[in-house]
N, C-alpha and C positions, 0 to 999 in steps of 0.2 A: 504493500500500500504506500511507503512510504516514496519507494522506488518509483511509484506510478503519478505521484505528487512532484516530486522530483523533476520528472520529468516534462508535467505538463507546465512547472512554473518557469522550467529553463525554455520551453517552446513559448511559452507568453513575452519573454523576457526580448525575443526576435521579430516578433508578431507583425507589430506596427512596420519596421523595416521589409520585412518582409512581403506586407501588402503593399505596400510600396512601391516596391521591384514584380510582381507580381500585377499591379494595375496598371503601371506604365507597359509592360508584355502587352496584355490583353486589352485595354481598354476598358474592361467592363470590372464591376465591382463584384458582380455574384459570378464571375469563371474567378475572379482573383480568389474568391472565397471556396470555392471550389478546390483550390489547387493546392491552399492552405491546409486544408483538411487532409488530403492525400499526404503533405511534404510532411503534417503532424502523425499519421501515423507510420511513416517510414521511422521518422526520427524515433518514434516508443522502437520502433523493430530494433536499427542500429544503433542509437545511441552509445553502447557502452564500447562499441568500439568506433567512435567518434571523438578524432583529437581534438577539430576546431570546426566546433557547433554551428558558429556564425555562417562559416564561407564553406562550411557543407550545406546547410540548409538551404546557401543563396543558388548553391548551383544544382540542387533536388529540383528547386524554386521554378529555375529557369528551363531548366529538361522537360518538367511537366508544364510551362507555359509552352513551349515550344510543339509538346505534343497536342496543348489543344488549338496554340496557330492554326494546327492543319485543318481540325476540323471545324475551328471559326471561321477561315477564311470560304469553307465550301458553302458554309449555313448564307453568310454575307453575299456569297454570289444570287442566293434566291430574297435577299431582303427588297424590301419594299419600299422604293429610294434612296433618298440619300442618308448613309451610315457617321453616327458619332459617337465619341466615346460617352461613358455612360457618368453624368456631373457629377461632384462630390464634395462638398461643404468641406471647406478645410477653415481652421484657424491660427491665422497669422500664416505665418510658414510653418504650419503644421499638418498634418495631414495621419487622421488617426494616431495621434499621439507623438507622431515621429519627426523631424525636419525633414522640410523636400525644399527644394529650388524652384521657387511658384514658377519660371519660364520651363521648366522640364516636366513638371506637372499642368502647363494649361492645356484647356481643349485645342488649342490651335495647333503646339506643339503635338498631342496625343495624337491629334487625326493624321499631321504629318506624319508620324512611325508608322502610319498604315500604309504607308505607299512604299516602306523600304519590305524585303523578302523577311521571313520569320529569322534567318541565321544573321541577317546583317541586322534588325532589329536587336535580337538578344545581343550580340557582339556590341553594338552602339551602346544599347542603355549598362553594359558592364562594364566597358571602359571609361566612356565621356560622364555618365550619370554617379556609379558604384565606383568608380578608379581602381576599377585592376586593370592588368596590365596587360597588354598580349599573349605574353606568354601565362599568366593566369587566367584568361579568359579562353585560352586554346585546351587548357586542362580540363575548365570548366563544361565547356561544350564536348570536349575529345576531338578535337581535331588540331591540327598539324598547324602552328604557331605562323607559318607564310601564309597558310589560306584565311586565318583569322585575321590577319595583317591588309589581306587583300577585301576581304568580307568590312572592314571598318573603312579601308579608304574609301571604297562603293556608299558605303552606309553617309559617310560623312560629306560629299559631294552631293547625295539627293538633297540630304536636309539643309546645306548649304543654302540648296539653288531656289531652296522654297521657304528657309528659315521664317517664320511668324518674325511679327515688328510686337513689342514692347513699351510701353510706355517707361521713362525712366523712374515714376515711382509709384507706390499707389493710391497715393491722392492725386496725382496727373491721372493717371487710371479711371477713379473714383469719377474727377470734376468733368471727364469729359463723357461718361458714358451721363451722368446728370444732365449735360448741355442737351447731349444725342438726345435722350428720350420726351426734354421737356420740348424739344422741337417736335417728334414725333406727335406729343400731345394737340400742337395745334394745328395738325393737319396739313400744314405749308410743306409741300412737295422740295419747294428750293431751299428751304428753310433748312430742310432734313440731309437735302444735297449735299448743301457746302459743308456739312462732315464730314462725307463719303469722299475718296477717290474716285477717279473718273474707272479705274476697273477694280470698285470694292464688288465683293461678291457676299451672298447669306446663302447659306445652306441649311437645309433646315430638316429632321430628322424626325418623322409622326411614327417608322416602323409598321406605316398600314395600318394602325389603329385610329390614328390621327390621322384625318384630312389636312393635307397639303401640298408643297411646291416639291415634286419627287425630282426635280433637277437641281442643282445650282445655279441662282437667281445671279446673273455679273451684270455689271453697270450701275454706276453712280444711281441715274434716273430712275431706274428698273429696282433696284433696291429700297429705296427710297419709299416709290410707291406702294412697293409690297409691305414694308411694315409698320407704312399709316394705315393701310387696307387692313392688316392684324389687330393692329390696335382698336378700331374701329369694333371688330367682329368678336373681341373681349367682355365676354360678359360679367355687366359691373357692378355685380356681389362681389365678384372677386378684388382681390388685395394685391397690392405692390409692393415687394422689401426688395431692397438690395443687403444682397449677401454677396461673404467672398465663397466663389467657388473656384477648387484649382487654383487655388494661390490669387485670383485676380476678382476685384468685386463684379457681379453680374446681376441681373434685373431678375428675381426670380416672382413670378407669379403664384400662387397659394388661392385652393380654395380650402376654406377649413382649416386643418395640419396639415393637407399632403399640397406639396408641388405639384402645379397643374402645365408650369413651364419653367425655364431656364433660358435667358439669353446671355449669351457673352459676345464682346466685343472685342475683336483685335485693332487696337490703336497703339500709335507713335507719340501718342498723348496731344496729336496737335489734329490727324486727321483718322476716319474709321476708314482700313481696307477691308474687314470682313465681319461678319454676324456669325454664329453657330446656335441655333434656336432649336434646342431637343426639347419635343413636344409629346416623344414615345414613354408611352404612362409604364412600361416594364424595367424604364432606363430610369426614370425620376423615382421609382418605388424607394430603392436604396435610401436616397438623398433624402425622404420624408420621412424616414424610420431611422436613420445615421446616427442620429443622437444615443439611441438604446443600442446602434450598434459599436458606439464608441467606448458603452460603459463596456458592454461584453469585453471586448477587443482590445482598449487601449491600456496601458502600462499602468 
């Protein structure tokens, strides 16, 4: 019993780190939760012959995110529009109890690691996010330290060429997504414009449950339009808070307790190039119940 205690408090003790590395993989909150559960009962199996707890766990972690890349990415070929990752209430730079790096935790970021292969993803978020090294991240995965080498250059040239902009702080953050949406409120097309980039885009993620724009909406004007047209068709019992999610504050709509939307904004803090507007009710479940699952989960 004691040994079984033991063990479950040294698996607590990684937890938050580990969901961490774990939702940056997958994107979603309930596979990261998933994968947690498996990496916990390896660890009761091996444990005792287990030298260093940490960075065995982290590469259990990633092995079994890696295995279910495969079959997320087959599920995603049949999704119902446009795909995001699934929002998550962090505080401060915290995130489930642990520090994160709000730009490697935002949605902009997330959605960007979907566009890199599953081995150049895991290789990326080990070295640039977790700082191992090459030649620990060639162990971690098992494979041959020059292909790992070659798997991070590929990796780091996509995100390059598409990196997300940043506000430099988060009340620049804060004051401009306030600007954005009070303009929104009065309807003024140009108004909303001269936020936007002339090629900002919104994508916007219902998963087929929610009616909406299954493409990405690009253009200043075209943007614009679309989410005074949202705002318009919001109905207003509902509430407005902004929360930070993913490290960045975002416009979260509530009916009751649960989250009915999540919008984030990618700005430079002077102008918006993008929206990400999950609207998918099995993606916002998480975020509405987060609270109870921070007690469970965090340290």
């Amino acid at each position: 019993m004691r040994e079984g205690r033991f063990l479950t408090d040294a698996f607590s003790d990684y937890r938050p780190g580990l969901f961490a590395l774990a939702y940056r993989m997958l994107g979603t909150a309930t596979d990261a939760e998933d994968v947690l559960q498996e990496a916990h009962l390896r660890f009761a199996e091996h444990a005792a012959e287990v030298q260093y707890p940490k960075r065995w766990l982290e590469q259990v972690v990633t092995r079994l995110c890696l295995d279910q890349l495969g079959s997320a990415r087959a599920r995603r070929e049949e999704y119902v529009g446009s795909w995001l990752p699934e929002p998550l209430e962090t505080d401060g730079a915290r995130l489930y109890g642990t520090p994160v790096d709000p730009e490697t935790v935002s949605l902009a970021f997330l959605t960007l690691l979907e566009r890199l292969s599953p081995l150049e993803r895991a290789v990326f978020v080990l070295v640039e996010i977790f700082e191992y090294s090459t030649e620990e991240a060639a162990a971690a995965l098992e494979r041959e330290t020059p292909a790992v080498r070659q798997l991070l250059h590929r990796a780091r040239g996509h995100v390059q060429a598409a990196k997300p902009r940043f506000a430099p702080s988060r009340d620049a953050h804060l004051a401009i997504l306030g600007a954005f949406f009070s303009a929104v409120q009065t309807g003024d097309v140009k108004k909303v414009e001269a936020f936007l980039t002339a090629d900002a885009r919104a994508v916007m993620d219902g998963g087929g449950a929610v009616k909406t724009a299954l493409k990405i909406i690009r253009g200043g004007d075209r943007v614009a339009r679309l989410v005074i047209g949202l705002s318009k068709k919001i109905d207003p019992s509902l509430r407005y808070e902004v929360r930070e999610v993913n490290g960045w504050p975002a416009l979260v709509v509530l009916r009751d307790a649960s989250v009915w939307n999540v919008t984030h904004v990618e700005t430079d803090g002077d102008r918006v190039f993008g929206l990400s507007v999950c609207m998918n009710p099995e993606k916002l479940r998480a975020m509405s119940h987060q609270r109870a699952l921070y007690r469970l989960s965090g340290p």
